[in-house]
C-alpha positions as a printed NumPy array, in Angstrom:
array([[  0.   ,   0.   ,   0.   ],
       [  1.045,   3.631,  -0.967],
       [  1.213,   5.841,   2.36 ],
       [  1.133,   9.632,   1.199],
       [ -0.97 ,  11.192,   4.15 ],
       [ -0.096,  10.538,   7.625],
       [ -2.067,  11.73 ,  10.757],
       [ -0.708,  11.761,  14.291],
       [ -2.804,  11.976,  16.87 ],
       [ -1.103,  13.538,  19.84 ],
       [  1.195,  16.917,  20.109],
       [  3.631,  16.342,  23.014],
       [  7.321,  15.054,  22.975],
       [  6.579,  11.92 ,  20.91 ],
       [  4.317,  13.521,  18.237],
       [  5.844,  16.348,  17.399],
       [  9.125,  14.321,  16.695],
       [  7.121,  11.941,  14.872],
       [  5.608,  14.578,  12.983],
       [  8.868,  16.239,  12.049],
       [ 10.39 ,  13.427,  10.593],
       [  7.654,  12.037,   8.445],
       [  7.449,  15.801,   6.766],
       [ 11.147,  16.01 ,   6.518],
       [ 10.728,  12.413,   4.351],
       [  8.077,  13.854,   2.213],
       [  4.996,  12.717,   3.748],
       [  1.782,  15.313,   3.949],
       [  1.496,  15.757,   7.607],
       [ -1.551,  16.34 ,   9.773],
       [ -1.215,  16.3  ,  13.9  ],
       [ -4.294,  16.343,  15.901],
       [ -4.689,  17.11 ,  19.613],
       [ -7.116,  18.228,  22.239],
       [ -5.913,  21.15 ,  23.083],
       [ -4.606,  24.048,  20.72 ],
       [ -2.005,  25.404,  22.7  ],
       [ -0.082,  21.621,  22.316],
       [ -0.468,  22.232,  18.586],
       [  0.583,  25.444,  18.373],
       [  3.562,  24.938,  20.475],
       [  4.14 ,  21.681,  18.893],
       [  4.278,  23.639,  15.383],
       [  6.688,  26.564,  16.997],
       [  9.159,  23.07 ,  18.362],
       [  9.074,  21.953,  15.22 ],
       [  9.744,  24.933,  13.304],
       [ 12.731,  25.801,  15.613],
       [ 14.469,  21.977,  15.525],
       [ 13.877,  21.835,  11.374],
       [ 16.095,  25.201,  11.848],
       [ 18.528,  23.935,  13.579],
       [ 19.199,  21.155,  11.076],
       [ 19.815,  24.02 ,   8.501],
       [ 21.949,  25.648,  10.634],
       [ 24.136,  22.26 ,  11.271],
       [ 23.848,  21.977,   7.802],
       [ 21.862,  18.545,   7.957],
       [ 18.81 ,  19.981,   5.716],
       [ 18.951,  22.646,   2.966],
       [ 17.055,  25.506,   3.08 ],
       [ 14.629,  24.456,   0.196],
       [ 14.448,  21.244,   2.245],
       [ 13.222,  22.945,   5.566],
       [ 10.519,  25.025,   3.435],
       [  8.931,  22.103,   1.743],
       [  8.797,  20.209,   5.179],
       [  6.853,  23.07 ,   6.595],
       [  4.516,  23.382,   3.497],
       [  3.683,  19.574,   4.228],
       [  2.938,  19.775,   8.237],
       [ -0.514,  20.919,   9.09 ],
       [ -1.995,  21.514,  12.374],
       [ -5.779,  19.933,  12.737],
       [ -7.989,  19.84 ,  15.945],
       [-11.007,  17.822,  13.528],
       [-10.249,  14.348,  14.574],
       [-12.296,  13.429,  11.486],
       [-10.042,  15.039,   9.139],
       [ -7.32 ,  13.229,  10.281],
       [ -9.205,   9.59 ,   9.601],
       [ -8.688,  10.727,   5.66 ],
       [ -4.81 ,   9.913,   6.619],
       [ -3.258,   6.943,   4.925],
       [ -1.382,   5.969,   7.992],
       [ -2.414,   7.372,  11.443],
       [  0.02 ,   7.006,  14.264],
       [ -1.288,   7.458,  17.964],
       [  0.991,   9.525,  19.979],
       [ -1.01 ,  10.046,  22.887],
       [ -0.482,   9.664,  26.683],
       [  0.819,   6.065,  27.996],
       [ -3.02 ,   5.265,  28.943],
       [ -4.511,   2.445,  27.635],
       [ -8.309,   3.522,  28.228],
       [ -6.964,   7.23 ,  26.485],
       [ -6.008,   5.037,  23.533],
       [ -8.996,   3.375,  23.119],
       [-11.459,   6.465,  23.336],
       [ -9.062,   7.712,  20.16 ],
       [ -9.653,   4.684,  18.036],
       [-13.347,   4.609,  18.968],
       [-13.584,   8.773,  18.013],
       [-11.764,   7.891,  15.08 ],
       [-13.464,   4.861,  13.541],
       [-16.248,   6.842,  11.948],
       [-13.843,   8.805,  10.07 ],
       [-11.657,   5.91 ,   8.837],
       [-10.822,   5.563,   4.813],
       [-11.453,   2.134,   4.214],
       [ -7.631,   1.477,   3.771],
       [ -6.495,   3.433,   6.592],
       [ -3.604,   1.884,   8.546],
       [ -4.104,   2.509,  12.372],
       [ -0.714,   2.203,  14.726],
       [  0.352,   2.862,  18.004],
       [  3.127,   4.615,  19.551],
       [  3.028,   2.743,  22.489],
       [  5.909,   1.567,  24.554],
       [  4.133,  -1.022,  26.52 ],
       [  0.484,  -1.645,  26.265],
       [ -0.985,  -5.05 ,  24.248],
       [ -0.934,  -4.151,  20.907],
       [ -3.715,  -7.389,  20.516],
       [ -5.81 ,  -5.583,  22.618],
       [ -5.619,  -2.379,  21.124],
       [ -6.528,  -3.691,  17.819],
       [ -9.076,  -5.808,  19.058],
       [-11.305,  -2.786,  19.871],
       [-11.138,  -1.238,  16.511],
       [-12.712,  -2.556,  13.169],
       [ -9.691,  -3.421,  11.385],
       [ -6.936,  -5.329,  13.49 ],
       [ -5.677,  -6.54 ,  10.844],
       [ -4.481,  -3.089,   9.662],
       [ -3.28 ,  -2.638,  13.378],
       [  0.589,  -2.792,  14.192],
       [  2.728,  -0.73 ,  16.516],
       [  5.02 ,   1.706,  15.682],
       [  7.238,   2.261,  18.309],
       [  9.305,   5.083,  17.989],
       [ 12.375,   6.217,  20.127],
       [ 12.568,   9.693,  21.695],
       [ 14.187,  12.32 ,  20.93 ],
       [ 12.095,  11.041,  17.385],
       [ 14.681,  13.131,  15.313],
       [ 17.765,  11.9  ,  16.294],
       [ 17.029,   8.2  ,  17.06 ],
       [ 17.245,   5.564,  14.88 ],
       [ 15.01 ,   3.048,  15.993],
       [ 11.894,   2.151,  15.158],
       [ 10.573,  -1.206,  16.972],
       [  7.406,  -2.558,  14.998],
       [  5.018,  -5.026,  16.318],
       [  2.547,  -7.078,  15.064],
       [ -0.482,  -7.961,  16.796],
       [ -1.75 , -11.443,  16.442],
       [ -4.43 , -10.482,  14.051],
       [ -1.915,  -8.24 ,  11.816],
       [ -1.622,  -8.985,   8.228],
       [  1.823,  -9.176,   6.359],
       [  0.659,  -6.617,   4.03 ],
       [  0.46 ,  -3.826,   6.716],
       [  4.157,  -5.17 ,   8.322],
       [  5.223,  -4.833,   5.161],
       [  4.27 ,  -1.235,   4.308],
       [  5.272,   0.159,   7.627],
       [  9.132,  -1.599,   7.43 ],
       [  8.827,   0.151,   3.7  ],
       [  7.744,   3.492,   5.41 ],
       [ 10.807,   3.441,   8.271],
       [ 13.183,   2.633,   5.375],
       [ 11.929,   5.613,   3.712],
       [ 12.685,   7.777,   6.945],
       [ 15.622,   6.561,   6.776],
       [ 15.666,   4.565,  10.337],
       [ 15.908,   0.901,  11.383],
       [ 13.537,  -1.353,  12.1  ],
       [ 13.152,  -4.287,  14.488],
       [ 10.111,  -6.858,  14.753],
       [  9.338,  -7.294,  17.87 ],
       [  6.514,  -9.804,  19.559],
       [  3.519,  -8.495,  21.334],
       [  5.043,  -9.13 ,  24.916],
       [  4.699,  -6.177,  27.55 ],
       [  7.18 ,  -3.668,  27.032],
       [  8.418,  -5.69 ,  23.484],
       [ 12.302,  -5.644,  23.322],
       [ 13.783,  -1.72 ,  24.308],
       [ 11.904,  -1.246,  27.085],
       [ 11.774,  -4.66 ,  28.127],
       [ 15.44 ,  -4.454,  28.977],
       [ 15.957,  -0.61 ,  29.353],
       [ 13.368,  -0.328,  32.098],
       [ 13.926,  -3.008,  34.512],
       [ 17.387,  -1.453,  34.793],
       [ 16.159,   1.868,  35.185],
       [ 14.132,   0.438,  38.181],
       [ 16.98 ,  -1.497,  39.716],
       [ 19.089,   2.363,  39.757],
       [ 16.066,   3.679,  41.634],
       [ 16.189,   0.408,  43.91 ],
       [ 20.227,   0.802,  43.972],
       [ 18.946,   4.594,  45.301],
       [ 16.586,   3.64 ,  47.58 ],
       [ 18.254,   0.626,  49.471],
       [ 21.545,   3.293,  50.223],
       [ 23.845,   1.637,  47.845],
       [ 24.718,   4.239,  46.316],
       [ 23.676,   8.477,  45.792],
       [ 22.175,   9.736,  42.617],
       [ 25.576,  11.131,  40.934],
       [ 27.756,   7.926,  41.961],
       [ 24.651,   5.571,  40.219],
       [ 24.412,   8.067,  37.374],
       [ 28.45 ,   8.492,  36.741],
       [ 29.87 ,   4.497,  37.632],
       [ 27.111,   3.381,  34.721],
       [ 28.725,   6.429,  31.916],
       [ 32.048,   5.394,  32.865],
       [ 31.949,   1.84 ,  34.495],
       [ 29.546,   1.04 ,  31.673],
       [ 30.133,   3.555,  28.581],
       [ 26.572,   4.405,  28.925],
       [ 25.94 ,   7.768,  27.36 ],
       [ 23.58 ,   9.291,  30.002],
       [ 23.506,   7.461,  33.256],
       [ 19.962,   5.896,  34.349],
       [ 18.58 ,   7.928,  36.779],
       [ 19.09 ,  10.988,  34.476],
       [ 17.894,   8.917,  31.696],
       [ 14.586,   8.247,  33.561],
       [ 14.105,  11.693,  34.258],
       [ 14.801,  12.419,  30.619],
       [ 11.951,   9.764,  29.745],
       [  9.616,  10.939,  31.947],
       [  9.498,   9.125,  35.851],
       [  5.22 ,   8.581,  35.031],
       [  6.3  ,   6.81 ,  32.155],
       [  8.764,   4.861,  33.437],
       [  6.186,   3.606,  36.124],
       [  3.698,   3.102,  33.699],
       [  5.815,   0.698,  31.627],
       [  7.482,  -1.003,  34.783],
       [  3.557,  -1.5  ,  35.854],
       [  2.8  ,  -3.294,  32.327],
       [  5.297,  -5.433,  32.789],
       [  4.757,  -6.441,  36.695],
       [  0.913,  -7.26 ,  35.913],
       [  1.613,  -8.379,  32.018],
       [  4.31 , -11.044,  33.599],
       [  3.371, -11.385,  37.459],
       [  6.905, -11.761,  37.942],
       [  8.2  ,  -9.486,  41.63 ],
       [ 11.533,  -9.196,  39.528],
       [  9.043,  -6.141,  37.8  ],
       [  8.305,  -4.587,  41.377],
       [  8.294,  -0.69 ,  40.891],
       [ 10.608,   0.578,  43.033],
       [  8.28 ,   2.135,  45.927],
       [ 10.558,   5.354,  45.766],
       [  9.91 ,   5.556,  41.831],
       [  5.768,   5.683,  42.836],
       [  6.72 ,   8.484,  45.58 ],
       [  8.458,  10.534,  43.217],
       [  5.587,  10.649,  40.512],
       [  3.145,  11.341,  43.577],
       [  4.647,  14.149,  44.716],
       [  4.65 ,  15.088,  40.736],
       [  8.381,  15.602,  40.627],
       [  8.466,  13.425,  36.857],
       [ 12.248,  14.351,  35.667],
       [ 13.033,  17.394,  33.455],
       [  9.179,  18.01 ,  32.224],
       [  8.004,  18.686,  35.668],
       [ 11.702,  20.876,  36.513],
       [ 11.966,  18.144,  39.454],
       [ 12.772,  14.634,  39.365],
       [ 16.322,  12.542,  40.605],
       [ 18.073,  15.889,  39.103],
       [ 16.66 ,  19.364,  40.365],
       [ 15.814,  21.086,  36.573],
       [ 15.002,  24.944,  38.353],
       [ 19.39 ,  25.257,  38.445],
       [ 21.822,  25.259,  36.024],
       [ 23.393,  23.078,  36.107],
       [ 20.726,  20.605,  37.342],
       [ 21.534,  19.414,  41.095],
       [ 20.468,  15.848,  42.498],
       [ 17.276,  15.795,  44.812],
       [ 18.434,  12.804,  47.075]])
C-alpha cells in the first residue's frame, strides 16, 4: 500500500518528533490534539528543531521550506481519519487510547492503517477494539524522534503481512531501522531498558549508592551515554512507572516490582526534566540531584 498522508494523533514530545520526521521524508502531515495550545507549540518546536538542522547543515534551506509546506496543524479528529497511515501519539493510557480509536473509527478511509506509539500496552488488545486489526501494528518510535534511529514494529496477532510490510517500507523511507518485535509487555527496548532503570532507583533507595555515583559508575563503568537515573528523568518518571507496571501485571513476575521510591516521586509530581523536578533538580543550572 502507498502511504502519502499521515495523521498523528497527539502533540507532546513523541508527536511532534514523529511529525517532524515524516514531513522532513516527504509525507503530507496532519497532527491532531485536544488542546490548541499543544499544537501550536508543537508547530513553533518543530519549526525551531527543522532550523537547527539548517543551521548544522543537515537539511537545505529548500528542504526545511517544503517540510513546513507539508505539516498541518488539525484539531477535527475526522479530518485526520482521511490519513493513509495514522500514528497514535497520545499519553501512555490504555483507556486514552482506546477512546481515540473509537472517536476515530467513523472517520476511517477504508484502507487506513491505524498504529500505536506505544511503549508497553498489548498491541492485541488495542486492535481488538477497533474494526480493522488486521491493519493494526505498533510503531514504536524512540525519543528524541529526530535523532534516534530506531523504530521497533510489532505485530499484533491479528496483523496482516501486508500492513508489516508497508510500515518496514515506510521506516526505510525515513531513513531509520527497524526491528520486529513480539507483542510481549514492554516488546524488546523497554523490556530491557526499564527493569534497569528500576533497579538504579532500587540501587537509590536501598543506600547503595547516591544519585551522581549511580548516574556516573554506569557512563564510565559502563560507557553508557547518560547514566539511568538521568535517563529516567529524561523519559519521563510517570512513564517509566507506567511501563514497569505493564510489565509487573503483564508477567506477574516481583523481579518487575516498581521501586516504591519511583511511585513516591511521581506522587509528589516531581516526573524528571518536564516537571523541573525529578532525581536531578531542573530549576538550576546546572541541574543538582534531589536525594
Amino acid at each position: 500500500m502507498d502511504i502519502n498522508s499521515v495523521g498523528v494523533i497527539g502533540a507532546g514530545q513523541m508527536g511532534n518528533g514523529i511529525a517532524h520526521v515524516f514531513a522532513l521524508a516527504g509525507y503530507d502531515v496532519m497532527v491532531n490534539d485536544v488542546s490548541e495550545d499543544a499544537l501550536n507549540a508543537c508547530k513553533s518546536l518543530i519549526e525551531k528543531n527543522i532550523a537547527r538542522q539548517v543551521a548544522r547543515g543537515k537539511i537545505t534551506a529548500a528542504q526545511q521550506d517544503a517540510a513546513l509546506d507539508r505539516l498541518h496543524m488539525e484539531m477535527d479528529i475526522a479530518v485526520i481519519g482521511k490519513a493513509d497511515l495514522i500514528i497514535e501519539a497520545a499519553t501512555e493510557r490504555e483507556d486514552i487510547k482506546h477512546q481515540i480509536f473509537a472517536n476515530l473509527a467513523p472517520h476511517l478511509g477504508e484502507d487506513t492503517i491505524l498504529t500505536s506509539n506505544t511503549s508497553s500496552i498489548s498491541i492485541t488488545r488495542l486492535a481488538a477494539a477497533t474494526d480493522r486489526p488486521e491493519k493494526f501494528m505498533g510503531f514504536h518510535f524512540m525519543n528524541p524522534v529526530p535523532v534516534m534511529q530506531l523504530v521497533e514494529l510489532i505485530r499484533g496477532i491479528a496483523t496482516d503481512d501486508e500492513t508489516y510490510q508497508t510500515l518496514k517500507a515506510v521506516v526505510s523511507k525515513l531513513g531509520k531501522t527497524s526491528a520486529s518485535a513480539e507483542d510481549f509487555p514492554a516488546f524488546i527496548v523497554n523490556r530491557i531498558l526499564m527493569p534497569m532503570i528500576n533497579e538504579a532507583v532500587y540501587t537509590l533507595y536501598e543506600g547503595v549508592g547516591t544519585v551522581e555515583s549511580i548516574d556516573t559508575s554506569l557512563k564510565l563503568g559502563a560507557n553508557h551515554p547518560m547514566g539511568p537515573l538521568e535517563l529516567a528523568d529524561f523519559i519521563g518518571l510517570d512513564t517509566c512507572l507506567a511501563i514497569m507496571n505493564v510489565l509487573y501485571n503483564g508477567l506477574a513476575d516481583t523481579k518487575y516490582r516498581p521501586c516504591p521510591l519511583l511511585v513516591k516521586y511521581v506522587e509528589a509530581g516531581w516526573l524528571g526534566r518536564k516537571s523541573q523536578r525529578g532525581f536531578y533538580d531542573y530549576r538550576v543550572d546546572p541541574p543538582v540531584p534531589t536525594r
